[in-house]
C-alpha positions in Angstrom: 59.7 46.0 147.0 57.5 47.0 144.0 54.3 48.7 144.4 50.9 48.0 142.5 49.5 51.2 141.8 46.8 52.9 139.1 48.9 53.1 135.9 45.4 54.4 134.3 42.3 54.9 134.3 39.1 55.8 131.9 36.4 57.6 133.9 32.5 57.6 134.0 32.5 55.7 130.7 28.8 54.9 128.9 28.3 51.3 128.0 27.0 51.6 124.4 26.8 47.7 124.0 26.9 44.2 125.1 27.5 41.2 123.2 26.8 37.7 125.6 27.9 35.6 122.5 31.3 36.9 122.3 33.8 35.4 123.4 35.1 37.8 126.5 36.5 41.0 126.8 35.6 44.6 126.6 35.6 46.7 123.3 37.5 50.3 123.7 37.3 53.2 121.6 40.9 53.3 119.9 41.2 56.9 121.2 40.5 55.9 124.5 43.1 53.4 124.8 45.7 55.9 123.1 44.4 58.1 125.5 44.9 56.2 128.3 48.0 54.7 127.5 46.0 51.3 127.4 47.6 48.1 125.3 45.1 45.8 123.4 44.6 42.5 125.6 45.9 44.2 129.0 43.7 43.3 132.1 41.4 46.3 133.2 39.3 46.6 136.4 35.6 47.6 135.5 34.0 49.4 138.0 29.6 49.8 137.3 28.9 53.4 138.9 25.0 52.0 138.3 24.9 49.2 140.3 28.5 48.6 142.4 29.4 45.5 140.2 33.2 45.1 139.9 35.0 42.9 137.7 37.8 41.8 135.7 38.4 41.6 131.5 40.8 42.8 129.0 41.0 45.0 126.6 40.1 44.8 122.9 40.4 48.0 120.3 37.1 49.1 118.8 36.3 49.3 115.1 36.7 52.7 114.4 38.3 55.6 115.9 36.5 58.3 117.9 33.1 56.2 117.8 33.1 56.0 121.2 32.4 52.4 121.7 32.8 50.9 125.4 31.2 47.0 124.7 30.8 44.5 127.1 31.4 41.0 125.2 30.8 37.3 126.8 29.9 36.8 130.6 31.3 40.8 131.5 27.9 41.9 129.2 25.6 40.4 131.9 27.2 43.2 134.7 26.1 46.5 132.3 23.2 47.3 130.3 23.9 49.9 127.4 23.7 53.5 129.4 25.3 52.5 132.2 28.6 54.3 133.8 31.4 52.4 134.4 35.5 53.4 135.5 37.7 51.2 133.8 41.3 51.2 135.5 44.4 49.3 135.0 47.3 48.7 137.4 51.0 48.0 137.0 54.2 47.5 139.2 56.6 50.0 140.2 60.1 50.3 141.9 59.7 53.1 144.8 62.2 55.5 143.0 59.9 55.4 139.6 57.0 56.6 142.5 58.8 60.8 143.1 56.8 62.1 140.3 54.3 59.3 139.2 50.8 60.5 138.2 48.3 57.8 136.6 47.0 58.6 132.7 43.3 60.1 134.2 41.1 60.2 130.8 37.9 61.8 131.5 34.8 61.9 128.9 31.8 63.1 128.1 28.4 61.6 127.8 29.8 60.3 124.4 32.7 58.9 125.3 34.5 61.8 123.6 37.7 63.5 125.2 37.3 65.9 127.8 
């Protein structure tokens, strides 16, 4: 029996945008989805510390590296407003005997969305 567990996770993120008139999605730094061992178009959990709103999206890579972009594009942009703090976790399956020494990528940042 496979287990669905964290596989990673991005924590206390700012929202630095929303774009209603695109077309779905969230837009990630690239070092954050390096960083978190994200892939471009995987589903992602997004958690608003603000105001409790949870929902579902997928993953887009931002512009530029290290600008520390987290936008929310099409329906998600109405959940955050630019300032907000949001987790932003993804999930996979696992066999029990991948589960002896399994940690979850953990990326924390700063107010900046920069490394800590």
């Amino acid at each position: 029996m496979k287990k669905l567990m964290l596989k990673s996770k991005i924590h206390r993120a700012v929202i630095t945008g929303a774009d209603i008139n695109y077309n779905g999605s969230i837009t990630i730094d690239p070092v954050l989805i390096k960083a978190a061992k994200l892939t471009e178009y995987e589903q992602v959990h997004v958690v608003n510390i603000n105001n409790g709103t949870r929902f579902e999206t997928y993953v887009i890579k931002g512009e530029k590296d290290g600008d520390g972009t987290i936008c929310l594009n099409g329906a998600a942009a109405r959940l955050a407003i630019p300032g907000d703090l949001v987790i932003i976790m993804s999930y996979a399956m696992y066999d029990p005997e991948e589960l002896d020494n399994f940690m979850p990528s953990i990326v924390l940042v700063d107010q900046n969305n920069k490394l800590v």
